[in-house]
C-alpha positions in Angstrom: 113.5 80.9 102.5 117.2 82.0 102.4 117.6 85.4 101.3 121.5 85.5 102.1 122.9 88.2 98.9 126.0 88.9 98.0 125.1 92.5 98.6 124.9 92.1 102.2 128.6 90.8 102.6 129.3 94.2 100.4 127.1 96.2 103.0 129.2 94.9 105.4 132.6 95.1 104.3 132.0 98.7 103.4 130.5 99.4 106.8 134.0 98.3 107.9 135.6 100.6 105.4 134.4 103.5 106.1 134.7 102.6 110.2 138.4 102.7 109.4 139.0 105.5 106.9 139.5 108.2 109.2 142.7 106.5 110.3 144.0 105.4 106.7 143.7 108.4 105.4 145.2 110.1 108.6 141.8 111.8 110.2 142.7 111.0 113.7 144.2 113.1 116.4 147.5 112.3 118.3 145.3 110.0 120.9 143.5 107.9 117.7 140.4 109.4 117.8 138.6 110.4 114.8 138.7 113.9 114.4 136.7 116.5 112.3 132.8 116.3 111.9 133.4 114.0 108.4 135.3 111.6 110.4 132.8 111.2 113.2 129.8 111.1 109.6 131.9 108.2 108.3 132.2 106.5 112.0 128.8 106.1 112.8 127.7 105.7 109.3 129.8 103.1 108.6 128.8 101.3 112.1 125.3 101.3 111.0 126.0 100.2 107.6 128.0 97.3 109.1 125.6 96.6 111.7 122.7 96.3 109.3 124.9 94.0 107.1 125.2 92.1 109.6 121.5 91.8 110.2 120.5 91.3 106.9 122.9 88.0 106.8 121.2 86.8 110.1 117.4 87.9 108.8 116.6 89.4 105.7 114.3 92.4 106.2 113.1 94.4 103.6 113.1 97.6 105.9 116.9 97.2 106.4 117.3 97.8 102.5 115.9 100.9 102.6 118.0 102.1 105.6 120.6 101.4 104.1 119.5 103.4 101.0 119.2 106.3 103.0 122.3 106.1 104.5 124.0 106.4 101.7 121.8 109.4 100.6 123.0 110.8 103.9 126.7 110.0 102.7 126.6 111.2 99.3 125.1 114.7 100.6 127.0 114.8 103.8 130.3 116.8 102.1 128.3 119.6 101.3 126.6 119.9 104.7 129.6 119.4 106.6 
């Protein structure tokens, strides 16, 4: 059964999104590397997002879903921690 959503290519594009935010908005030191605890959050975070896009295109899980839930749990709480 094909399970291929159109949520998944949305997982993944913003996986990429928030890999690169740090530099578009200019949270990068003067060697291009992310600094600042909420640029390092939005790095990984977006890395895994992307990377379980990814999977979920290759082979739908139903696990993956909920990672990706709490992910962005993590991401929605993470400004206050930080």
């Amino acid at each position: 059964m094909n399970r291929r959503r159109w949520q998944d290519h949305i997982a993944f594009i913003v996986g990429i999104w928030l890999i690169s935010s740090p530099w578009v908005f200019g949270r990068f030191s003067p060697d291009s590397m992310p600094m600042g605890s909420a640029a390092w959050n939005f790095l990984v975070c977006g890395t895994a997002i992307a990377i379980l896009g990814l999977a979920a295109l290759a082979s739908y899980r139903f696990w993956e879903e909920w990672v990706n839930l709490l992910i962005g749990v993590w991401l929605v709480a993470s400004p206050w921690i930080f």
